[in-house]
N, C-alpha and C positions, 0 to 999 in steps of 0.2 A: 239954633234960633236965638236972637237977642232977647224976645222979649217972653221966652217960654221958661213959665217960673220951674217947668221939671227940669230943662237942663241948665236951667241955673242952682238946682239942688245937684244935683249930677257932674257939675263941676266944679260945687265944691265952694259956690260965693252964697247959696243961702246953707243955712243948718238944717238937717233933718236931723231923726232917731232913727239909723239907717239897721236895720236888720241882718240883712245879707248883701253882699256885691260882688260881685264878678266880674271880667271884662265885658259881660254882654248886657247885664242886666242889675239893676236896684233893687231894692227890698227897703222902705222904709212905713215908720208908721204914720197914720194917716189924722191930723193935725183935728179934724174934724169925725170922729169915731161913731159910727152908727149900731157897732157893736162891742161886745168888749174887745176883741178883736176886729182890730180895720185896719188892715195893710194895702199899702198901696205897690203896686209892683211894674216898671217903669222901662223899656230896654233903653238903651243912651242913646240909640240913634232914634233920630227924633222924625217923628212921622207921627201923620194926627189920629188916622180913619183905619178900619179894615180896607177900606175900598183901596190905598193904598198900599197894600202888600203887594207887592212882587213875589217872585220864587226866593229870594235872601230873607226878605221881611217874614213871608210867611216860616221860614225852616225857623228864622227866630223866636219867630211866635210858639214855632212846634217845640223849642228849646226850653224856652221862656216856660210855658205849659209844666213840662216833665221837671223841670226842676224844682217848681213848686210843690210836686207830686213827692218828690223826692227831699225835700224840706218842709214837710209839714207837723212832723212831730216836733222840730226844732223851732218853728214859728208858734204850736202852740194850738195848732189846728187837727191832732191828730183824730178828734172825737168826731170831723165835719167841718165844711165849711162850702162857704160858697164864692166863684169866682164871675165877678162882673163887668163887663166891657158895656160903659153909656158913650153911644153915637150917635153927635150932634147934639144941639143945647133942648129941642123938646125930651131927649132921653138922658136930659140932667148931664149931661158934657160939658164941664164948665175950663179945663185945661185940654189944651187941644193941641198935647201929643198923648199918642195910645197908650193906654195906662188900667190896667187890672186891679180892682180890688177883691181883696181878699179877707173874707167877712167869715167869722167862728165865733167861738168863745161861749155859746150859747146855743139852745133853739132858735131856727132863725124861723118867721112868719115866714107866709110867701102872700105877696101883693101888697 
């Protein structure tokens, strides 16, 4: 998408503080931090909603998942964390392709 600032991070014409990358998926940190840790976690193809997953989307998603499970001593999260998906702009979606935060570093409240 032209005018979607994650694959314009993803391809490399804006700068992030990229954490982890792979062919499938990003890992950078999250510009605006609501904890000490706030990772934003991004796959490169670019789709906005759950509602859009297919059978591809979702195995990515199930990809996407496991890896962060499997990198989270190295991101820093080993003590906990919590991973978030906001869909649509009432549940604070303000970049609109799918996009995981990943939120530690601390106790985290709930609500």
């Amino acid at each position: 998408m032209n005018d979607c600032i994650f694959c314009k991070i993803i391809a490399g014409e804006i700068p992030s503080s990229k954490v982890y990358e792979d062919e499938e998926i990003l890992i950078f940190k999250d510009i605006q931090p609501i904890a000490p840790i706030h990772l934003l976690c991004v796959a490169k193809e670019h789709f906005a909603y759950l509602s859009d997953l297919d059978e591809a989307r979702a195995t990515l998603l199930g990809r996407t998942l496991k890896k962060i499970g499997e990198l989270k001593d190295s991101l820093g999260l080993g003590e906990g964390y919590r991973v978030v998906i906001n869909q649509g702009e009432n549940a604070g979606q303000t970049v609109h392709h799918l996009h995981l935060h990943l939120l530690g570093g601390t106790t985290l409240p709930w609500g």
